[in-house]
C-alpha positions in Angstrom: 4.5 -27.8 19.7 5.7 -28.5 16.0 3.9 -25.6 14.5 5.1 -23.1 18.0 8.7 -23.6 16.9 7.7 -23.0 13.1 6.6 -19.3 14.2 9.5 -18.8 16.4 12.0 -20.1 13.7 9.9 -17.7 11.1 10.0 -14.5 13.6 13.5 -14.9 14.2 14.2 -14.7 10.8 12.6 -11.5 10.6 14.4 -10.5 14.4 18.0 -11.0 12.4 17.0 -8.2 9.5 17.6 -5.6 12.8 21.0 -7.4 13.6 23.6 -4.8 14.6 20.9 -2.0 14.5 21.6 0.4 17.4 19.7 -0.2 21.3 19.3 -4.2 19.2 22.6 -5.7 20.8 20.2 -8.1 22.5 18.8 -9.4 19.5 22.2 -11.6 18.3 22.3 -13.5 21.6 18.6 -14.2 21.6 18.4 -16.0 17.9 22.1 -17.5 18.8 20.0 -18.9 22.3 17.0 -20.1 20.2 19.0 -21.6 17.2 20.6 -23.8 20.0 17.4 -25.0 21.3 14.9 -25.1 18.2 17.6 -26.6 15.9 16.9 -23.8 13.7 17.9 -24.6 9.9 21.8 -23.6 9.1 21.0 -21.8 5.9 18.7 -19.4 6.1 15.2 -19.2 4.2 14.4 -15.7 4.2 15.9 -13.2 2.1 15.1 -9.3 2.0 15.8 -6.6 0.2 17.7 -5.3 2.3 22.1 -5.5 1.2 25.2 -5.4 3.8 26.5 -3.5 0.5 24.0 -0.5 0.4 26.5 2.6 0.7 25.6 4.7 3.7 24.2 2.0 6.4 26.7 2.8 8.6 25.8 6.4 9.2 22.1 4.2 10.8 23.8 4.0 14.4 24.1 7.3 14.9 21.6 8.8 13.5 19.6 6.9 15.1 21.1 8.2 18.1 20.9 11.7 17.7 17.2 11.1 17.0 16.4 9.4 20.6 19.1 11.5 22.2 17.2 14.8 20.4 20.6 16.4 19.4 21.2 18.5 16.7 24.4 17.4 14.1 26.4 19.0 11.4 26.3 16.5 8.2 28.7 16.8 5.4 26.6 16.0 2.1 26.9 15.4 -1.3 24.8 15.5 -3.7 25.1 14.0 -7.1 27.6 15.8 -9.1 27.8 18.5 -6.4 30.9 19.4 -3.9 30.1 18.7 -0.4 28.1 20.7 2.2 27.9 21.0 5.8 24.6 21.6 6.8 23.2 22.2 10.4 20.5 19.3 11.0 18.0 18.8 13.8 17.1 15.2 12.9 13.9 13.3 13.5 13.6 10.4 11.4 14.9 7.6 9.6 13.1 6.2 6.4 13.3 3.6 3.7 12.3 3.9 0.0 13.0 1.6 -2.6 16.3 0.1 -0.7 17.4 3.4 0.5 17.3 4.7 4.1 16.9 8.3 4.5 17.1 11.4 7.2 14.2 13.4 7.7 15.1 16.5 9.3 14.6 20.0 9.5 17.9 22.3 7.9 18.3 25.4 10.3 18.4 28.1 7.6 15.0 26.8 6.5 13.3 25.8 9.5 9.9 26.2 7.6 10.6 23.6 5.6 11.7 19.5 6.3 14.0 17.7 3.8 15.3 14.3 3.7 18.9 13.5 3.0 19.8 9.8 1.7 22.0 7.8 4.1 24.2 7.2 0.3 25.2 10.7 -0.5 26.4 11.3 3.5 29.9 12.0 3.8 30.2 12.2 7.7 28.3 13.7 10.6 28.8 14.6 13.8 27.1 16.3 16.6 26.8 19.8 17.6 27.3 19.8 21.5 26.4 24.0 21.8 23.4 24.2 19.2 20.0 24.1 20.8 17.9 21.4 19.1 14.5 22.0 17.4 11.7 19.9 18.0 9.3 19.0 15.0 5.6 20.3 15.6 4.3 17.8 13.1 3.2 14.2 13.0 6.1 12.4 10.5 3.5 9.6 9.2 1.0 12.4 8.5 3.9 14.5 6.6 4.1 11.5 4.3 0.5 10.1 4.2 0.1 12.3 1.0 2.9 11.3 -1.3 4.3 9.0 -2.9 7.8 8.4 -2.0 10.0 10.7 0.1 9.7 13.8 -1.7 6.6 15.6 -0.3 6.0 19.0 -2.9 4.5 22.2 -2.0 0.9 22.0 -2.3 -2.3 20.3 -1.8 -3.3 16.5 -2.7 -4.7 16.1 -6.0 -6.7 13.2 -7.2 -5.4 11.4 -10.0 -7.4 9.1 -12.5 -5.5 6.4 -14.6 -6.6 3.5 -16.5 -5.3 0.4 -15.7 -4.9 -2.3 -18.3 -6.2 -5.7 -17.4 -3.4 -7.4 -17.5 -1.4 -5.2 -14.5 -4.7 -5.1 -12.6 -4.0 -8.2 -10.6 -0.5 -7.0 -9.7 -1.9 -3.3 -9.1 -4.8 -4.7 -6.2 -2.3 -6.8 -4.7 0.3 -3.7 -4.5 -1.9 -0.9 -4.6 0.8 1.9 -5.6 -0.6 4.3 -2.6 -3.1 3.6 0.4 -5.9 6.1 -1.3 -6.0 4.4 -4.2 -9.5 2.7 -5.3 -11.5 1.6 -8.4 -13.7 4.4 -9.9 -14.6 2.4 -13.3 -14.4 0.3 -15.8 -14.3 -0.6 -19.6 -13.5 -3.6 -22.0 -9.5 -3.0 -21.7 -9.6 -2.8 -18.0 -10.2 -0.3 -15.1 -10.5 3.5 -13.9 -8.8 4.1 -10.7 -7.3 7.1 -8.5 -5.2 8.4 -5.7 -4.9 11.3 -3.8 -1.8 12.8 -3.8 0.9 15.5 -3.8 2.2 14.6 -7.3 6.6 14.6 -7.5 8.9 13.0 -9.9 8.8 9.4 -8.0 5.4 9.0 -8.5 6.0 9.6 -11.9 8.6 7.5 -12.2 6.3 4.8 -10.9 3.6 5.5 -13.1 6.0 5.3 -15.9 7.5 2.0 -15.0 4.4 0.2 -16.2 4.6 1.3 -19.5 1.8 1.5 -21.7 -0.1 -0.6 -19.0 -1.1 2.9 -16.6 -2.3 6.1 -18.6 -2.4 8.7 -16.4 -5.9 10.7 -17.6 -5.7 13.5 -15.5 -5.1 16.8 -17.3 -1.9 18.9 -15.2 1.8 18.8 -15.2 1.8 15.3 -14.1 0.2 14.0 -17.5 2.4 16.4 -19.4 5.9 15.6 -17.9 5.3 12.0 -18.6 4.5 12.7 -22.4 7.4 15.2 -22.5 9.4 12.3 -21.4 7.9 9.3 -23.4 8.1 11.7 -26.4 11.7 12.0 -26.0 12.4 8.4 -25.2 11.0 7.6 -28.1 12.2 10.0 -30.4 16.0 8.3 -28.7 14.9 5.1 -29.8 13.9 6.1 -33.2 17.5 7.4 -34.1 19.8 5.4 -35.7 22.8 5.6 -33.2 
């Protein structure tokens, strides 16, 4: 019985990260009727990276809304160190990245295309009660099984072969850095591997951020944006100011 409450105690912990979500109303009385009868612990011992301070959350509700309810909505946007836009949205999904929540929708002048739109740079929607709305004829998770990140690029996956030094290959196996990814061979400094992937600036990004512990050996634009830019970092750090 000890070990049943554990798991309950544990899985409402997770249940609260979805507190004030929108159709999860039920959720607040359940852990308050559980914490009554489990004695669940007063402070609590799960934290995740998720902030009540992240700007933009409370655009969730009702975009979430307009998703179930299939209705299209005009959203004011703004993008960084741009005036704000109104653009005519029929939305179809919400998604995280890196502690941002994103809209994926398709825009109605480019109805060929999908875009995503961070929850951040919203400046208020609403919805369009006259405007038919657009249903997506594609599978969302398959959209996004090919990239890294939210922005998918025109284009077919490419594999891409890095080395991987030994000392970030424990951290690398444990959080592979897409699902493709695999070992393809090895040397005396550590191991070969590669993804398959629609290359875009956050892979790069991510590639980057392990310094000279990930050499990207594939020859493209991928390989040559990130010595353009380790070039010119280090040319910045060279200068005496």
């Amino acid at each position: 019985m000890e070990d049943e409450i554990k798991e309950i105690q544990g899985a409402l912990e997770i249940l609260r990260r979805f507190d004030g979500m929108p159709q999860m109303e039920w959720i607040r009385d359940l852990c308050s009727r559980f914490d009554v009868s489990i004695n669940t612990p007063d402070k609590p011992v799960v934290e995740f990276e998720d902030s009540d301070t992240v700007f933009g959350r409370e655009f969730f509700t009702g975009l979430f809304h307009a998703i179930v309810d299939k209705r299209p909505i005009f959203l004011d946007y703004q993008r960084f160190g741009k005036k704000p836009r109104t653009h005519l949205l029929y939305p179809y999904y919400l998604k995280q990245f890196r502690q941002r929540w994103y809209l994926v929708a398709k825009n109605a002048h480019h109805l060929d295309s999908i875009s995503s739109y961070a929850l951040d740079r919203m400046v208020s929607f609403h919805p369009s009660l006259i405007d038919e709305y657009v249903p997506i004829d594609i599978d969302v998770h398959d959209y996004f099984k090919d990239v890294y990140g939210i922005a998918r690029m025109e284009g077919e996956p490419q594999i891409i072969k890095f080395h991987v030094d030994k000392h970030e290959l424990p951290y690398l196996q444990t959080r592979p850095i897409h699902h493709s990814q695999k070992i393809v061979g090895r040397d005396k400094t550590g191991v070969f591997m590669t993804i398959q992937v629609i290359p875009n600036a956050e892979l790069m990004m991510e590639l980057m951020s392990y310094g000279d512990g990930i050499t990207v050996k594939t020859k493209g634009k991928l390989r040559s944006d990130i010595m353009r830019k380790l070039s010119s970092a280090r040319k910045k750090y060279g200068s005496s100011t």
